[in-house]
LOGUMAR-590547 format. One record per residue (C-alpha): x, y, z; residue number from 1. Coordinates in steps of 0.1 Angstrom, whole numbers. Layout:
REM residues N
<atom px="X" py="Y" pz="Z" num="NUM"/>
...
//
This chain:
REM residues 238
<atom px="-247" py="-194" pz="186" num="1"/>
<atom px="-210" py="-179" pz="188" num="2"/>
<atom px="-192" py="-188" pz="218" num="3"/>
<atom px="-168" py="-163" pz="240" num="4"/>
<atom px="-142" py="-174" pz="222" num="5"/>
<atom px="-154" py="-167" pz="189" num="6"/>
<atom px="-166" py="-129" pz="204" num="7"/>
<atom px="-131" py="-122" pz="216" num="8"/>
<atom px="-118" py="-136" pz="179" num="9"/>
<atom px="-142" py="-111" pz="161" num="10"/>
<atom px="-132" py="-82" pz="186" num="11"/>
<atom px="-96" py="-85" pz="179" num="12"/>
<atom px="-101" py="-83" pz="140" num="13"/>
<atom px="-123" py="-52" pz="141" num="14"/>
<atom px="-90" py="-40" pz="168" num="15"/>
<atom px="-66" py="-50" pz="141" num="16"/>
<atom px="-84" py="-37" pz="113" num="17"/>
<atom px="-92" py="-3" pz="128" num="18"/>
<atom px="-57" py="-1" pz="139" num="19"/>
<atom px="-45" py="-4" pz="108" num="20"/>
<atom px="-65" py="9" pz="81" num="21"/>
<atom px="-83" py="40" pz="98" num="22"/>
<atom px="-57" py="65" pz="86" num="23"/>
<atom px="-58" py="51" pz="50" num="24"/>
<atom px="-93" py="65" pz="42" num="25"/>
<atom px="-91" py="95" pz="26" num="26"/>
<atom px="-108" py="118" pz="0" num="27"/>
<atom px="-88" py="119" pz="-31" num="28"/>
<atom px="-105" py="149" pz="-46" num="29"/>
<atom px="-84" py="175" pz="-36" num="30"/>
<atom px="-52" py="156" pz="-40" num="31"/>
<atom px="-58" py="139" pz="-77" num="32"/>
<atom px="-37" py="169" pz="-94" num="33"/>
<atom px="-7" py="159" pz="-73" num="34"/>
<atom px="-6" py="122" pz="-94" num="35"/>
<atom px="25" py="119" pz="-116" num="36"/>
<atom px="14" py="119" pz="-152" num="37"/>
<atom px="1" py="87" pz="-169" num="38"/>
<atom px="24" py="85" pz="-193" num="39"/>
<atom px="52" py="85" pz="-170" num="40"/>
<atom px="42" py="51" pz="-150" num="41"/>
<atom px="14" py="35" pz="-170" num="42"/>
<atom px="12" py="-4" pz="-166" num="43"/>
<atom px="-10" py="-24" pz="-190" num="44"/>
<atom px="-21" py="-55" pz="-173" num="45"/>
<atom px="-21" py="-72" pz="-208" num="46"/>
<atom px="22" py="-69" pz="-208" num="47"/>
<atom px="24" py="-64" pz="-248" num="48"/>
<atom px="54" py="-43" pz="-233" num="49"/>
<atom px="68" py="-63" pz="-205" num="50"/>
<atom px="93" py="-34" pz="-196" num="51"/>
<atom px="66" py="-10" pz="-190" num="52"/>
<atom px="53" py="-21" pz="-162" num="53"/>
<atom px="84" py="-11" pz="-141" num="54"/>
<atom px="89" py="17" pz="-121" num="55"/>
<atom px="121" py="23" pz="-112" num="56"/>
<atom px="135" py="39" pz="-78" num="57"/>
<atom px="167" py="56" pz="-70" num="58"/>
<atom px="191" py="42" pz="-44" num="59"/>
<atom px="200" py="51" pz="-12" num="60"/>
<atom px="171" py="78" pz="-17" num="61"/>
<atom px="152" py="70" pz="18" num="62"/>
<atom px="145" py="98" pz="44" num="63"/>
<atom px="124" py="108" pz="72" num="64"/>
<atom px="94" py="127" pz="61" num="65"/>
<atom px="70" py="136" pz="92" num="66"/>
<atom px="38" py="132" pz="84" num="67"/>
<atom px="23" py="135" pz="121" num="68"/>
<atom px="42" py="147" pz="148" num="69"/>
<atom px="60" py="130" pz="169" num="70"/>
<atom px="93" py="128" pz="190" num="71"/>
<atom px="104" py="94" pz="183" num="72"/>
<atom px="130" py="89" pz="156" num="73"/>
<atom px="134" py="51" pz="139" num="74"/>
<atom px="162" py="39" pz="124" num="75"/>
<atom px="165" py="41" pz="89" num="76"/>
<atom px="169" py="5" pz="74" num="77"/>
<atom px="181" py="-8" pz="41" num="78"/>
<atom px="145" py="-28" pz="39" num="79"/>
<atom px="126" py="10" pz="36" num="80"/>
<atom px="145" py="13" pz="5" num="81"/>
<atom px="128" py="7" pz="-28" num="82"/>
<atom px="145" py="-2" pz="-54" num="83"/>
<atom px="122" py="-7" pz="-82" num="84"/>
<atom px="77" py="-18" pz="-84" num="85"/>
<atom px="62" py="-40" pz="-106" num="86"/>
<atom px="33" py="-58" pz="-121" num="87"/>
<atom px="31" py="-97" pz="-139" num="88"/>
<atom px="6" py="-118" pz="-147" num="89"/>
<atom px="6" py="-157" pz="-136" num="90"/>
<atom px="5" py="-177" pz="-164" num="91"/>
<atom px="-30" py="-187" pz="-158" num="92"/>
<atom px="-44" py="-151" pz="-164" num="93"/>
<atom px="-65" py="-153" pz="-133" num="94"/>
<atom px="-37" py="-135" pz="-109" num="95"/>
<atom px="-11" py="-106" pz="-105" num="96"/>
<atom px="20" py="-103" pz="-90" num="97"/>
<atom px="21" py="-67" pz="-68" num="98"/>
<atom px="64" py="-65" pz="-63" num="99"/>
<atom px="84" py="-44" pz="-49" num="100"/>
<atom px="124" py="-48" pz="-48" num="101"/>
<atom px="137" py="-34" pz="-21" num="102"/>
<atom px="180" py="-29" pz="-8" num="103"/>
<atom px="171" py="-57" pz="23" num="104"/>
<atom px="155" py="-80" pz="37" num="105"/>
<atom px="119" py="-65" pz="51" num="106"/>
<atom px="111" py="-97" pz="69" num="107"/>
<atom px="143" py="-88" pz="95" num="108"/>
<atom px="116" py="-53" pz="103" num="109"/>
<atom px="125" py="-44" pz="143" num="110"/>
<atom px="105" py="-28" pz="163" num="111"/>
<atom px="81" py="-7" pz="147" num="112"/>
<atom px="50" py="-11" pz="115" num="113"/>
<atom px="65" py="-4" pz="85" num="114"/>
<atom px="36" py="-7" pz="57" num="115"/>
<atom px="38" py="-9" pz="21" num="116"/>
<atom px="18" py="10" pz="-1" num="117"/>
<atom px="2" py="7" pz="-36" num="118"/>
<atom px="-21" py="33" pz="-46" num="119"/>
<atom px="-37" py="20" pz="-84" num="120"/>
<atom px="-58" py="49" pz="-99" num="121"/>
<atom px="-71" py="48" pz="-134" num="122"/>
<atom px="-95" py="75" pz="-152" num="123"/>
<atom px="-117" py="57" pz="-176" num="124"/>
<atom px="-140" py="83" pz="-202" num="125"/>
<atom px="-182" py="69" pz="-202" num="126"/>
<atom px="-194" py="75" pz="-229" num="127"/>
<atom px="-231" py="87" pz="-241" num="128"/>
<atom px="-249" py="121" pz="-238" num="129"/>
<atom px="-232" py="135" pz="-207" num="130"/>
<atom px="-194" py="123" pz="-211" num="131"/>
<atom px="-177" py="124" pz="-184" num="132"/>
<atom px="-141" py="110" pz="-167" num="133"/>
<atom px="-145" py="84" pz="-138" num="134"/>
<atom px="-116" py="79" pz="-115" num="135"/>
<atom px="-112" py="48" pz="-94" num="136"/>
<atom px="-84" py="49" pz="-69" num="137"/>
<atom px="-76" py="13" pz="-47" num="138"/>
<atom px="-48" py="11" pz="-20" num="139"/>
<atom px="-28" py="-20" pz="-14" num="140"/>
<atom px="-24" py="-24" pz="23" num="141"/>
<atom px="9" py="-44" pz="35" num="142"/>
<atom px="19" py="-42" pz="69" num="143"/>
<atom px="41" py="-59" pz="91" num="144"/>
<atom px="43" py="-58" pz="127" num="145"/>
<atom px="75" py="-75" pz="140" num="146"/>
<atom px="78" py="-95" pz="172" num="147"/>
<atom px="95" py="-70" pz="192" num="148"/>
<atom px="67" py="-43" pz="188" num="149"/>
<atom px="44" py="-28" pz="208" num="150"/>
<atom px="13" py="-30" pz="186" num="151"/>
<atom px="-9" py="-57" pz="208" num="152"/>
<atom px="-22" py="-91" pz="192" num="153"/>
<atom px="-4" py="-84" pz="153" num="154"/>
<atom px="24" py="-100" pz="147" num="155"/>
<atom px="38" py="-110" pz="108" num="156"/>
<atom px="29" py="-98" pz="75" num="157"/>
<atom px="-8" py="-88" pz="66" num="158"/>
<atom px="-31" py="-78" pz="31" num="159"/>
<atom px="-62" py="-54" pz="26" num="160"/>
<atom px="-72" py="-39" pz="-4" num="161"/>
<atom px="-94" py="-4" pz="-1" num="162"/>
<atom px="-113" py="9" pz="-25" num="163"/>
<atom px="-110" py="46" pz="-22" num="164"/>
<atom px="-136" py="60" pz="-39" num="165"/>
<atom px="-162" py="35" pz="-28" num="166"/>
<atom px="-150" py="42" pz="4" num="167"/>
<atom px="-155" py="-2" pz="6" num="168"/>
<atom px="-131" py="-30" pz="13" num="169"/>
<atom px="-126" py="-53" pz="-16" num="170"/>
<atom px="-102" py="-75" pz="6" num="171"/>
<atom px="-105" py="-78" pz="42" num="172"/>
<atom px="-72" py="-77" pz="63" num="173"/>
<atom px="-58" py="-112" pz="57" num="174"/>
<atom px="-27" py="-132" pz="77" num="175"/>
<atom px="-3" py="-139" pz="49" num="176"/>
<atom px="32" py="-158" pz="49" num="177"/>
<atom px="71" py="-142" pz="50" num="178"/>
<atom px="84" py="-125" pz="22" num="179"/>
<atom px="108" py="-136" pz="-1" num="180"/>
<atom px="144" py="-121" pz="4" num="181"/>
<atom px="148" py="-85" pz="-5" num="182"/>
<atom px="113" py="-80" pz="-20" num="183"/>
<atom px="77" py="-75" pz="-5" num="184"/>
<atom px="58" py="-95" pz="-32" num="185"/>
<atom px="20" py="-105" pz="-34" num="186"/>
<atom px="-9" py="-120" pz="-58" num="187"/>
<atom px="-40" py="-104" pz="-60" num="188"/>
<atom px="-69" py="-110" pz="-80" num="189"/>
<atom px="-78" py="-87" pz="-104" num="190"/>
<atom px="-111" py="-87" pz="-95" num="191"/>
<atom px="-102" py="-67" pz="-59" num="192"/>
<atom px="-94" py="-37" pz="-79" num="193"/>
<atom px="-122" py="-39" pz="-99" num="194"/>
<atom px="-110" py="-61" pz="-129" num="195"/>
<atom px="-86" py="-32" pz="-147" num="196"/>
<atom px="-75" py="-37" pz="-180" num="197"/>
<atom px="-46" py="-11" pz="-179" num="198"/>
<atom px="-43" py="7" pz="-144" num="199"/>
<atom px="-14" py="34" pz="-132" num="200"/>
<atom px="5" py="30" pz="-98" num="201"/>
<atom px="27" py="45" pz="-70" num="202"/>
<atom px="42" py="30" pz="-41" num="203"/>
<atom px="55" py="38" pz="-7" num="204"/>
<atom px="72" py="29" pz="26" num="205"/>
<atom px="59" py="40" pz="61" num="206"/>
<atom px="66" py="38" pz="89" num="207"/>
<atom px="42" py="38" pz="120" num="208"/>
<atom px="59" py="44" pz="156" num="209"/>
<atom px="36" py="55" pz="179" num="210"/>
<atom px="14" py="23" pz="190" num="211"/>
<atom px="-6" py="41" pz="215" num="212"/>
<atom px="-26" py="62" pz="189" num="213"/>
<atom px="-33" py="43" pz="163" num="214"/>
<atom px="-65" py="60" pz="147" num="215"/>
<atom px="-39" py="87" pz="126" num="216"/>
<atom px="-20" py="81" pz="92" num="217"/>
<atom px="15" py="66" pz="96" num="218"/>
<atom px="41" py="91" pz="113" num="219"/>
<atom px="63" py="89" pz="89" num="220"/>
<atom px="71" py="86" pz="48" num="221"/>
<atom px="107" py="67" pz="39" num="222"/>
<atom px="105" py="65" pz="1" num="223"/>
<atom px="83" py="64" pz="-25" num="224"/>
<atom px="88" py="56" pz="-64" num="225"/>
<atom px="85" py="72" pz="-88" num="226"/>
<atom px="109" py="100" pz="-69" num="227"/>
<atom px="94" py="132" pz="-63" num="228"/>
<atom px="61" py="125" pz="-53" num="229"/>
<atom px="69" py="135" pz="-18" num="230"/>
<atom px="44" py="160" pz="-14" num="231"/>
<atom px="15" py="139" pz="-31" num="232"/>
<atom px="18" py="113" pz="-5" num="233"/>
<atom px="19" py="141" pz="26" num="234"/>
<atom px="-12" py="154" pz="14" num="235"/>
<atom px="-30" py="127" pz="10" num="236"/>
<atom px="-26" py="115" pz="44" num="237"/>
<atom px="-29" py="153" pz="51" num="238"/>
//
């Protein structure tokens, strides 16, 4: 029998969880042509070539893209600045290393949810007497809500994992520790995005002001790697 307390624990998870991931499900038909080419930012999880798994991001690139309107304007911080993505193995084979370098330290965040974003997509060909592509997108949730925000009950760094077109969760949101200096840095098992063999990726910082409406995509894109995928990431939270 669950007691009050446990009701009022479950209520503020599906409160955190709808705060925070609502926005993020979206159809990705009508946005797939905008992905950078494969070539450009492949990653194979087997690391035959351990430099391409690397993206690599321009400097002192960040800027305030609106993506829903709104009057207030956050500072710019050195921690929305991405520096470079990428993807190891553990020695064990059993789990990956998701990292992003950025210009400072994101665990210093004030005042508002600034989330970072992988979005892994592959197209894989089946085979038989109707061949036809499948694409499987999954999006790497990592927000943090600092201490001195208004966003009720979160507080700290948090992972989810979405799978976009299952429209499922393959990791429910999850509490996890600080980040390491100058990096936002996670292990996933391969299994949440569907046990890839070779996968591509793009990432992104957002920023989410507006606490009182929190069932709308972030209000704002800082930077994204590879550069010029601006528009992509508009219209998919378009």
């Amino acid at each position: 029998m669950y007691t009050n307390q446990s009701f009022i624990i479950v209520i503020l998870l599906v409160a955190i969880i709808s705060a925070v991931l609502f926005s993020f499900l979206v159809t990705t038909n009508t946005i797939i042509p905008l992905l950078p080419p494969y070539n450009n930012i492949i990653t194979n999880i087997i690391f035959q070539q351990p430099s391409s798994n690397r993206i690599e991001d321009s400097t002192e690139d960040v800027k305030l893209i609106s993506i829903y309107s709104t009057k207030i304007l956050p500072v710019v911080r050195d921690y929305h600045d991405i520096i470079s993505a990428s993807v190891n193995k553990i020695d064990d084979g059993n789990k990956m290393i998701l990292t992003m370098d950025l210009a400072g330290d994101a665990n210093r965040n004030e005042k508002y949810e600034t989330v970072y974003l992988w979005l892994i997509y592959y197209t894989s060909n089946l085979h038989g007497r109707n061949q036809q592509q499948h694409q499987q997108f999954y999006t790497v949730i990592i927000p943090n809500f600092p201490s001195d925000s208004n966003f009720e009950n979160k507080n700290g760094w948090y992972l989810t994992i979405f799978n976009n077109t299952d429209s499922s969760y393959t990791l429910p949101l999850s509490k996890i520790s600080d980040m390491p200096k100058n990096k936002v840095q996670v292990f996933v098992d391969p299994i949440f995005i569907g046990n890839l063999q070779s996968f591509n990726y793009v990432v992104s910082t957002m920023v989410r002001v507006n606490s009182t409406y929190l069932n709308k995509p972030p209000d704002y894109l800082v930077d994204s790697a590879p550069d010029g995928n601006e528009l992509f990431w508009v219209k998919w939270f378009s």
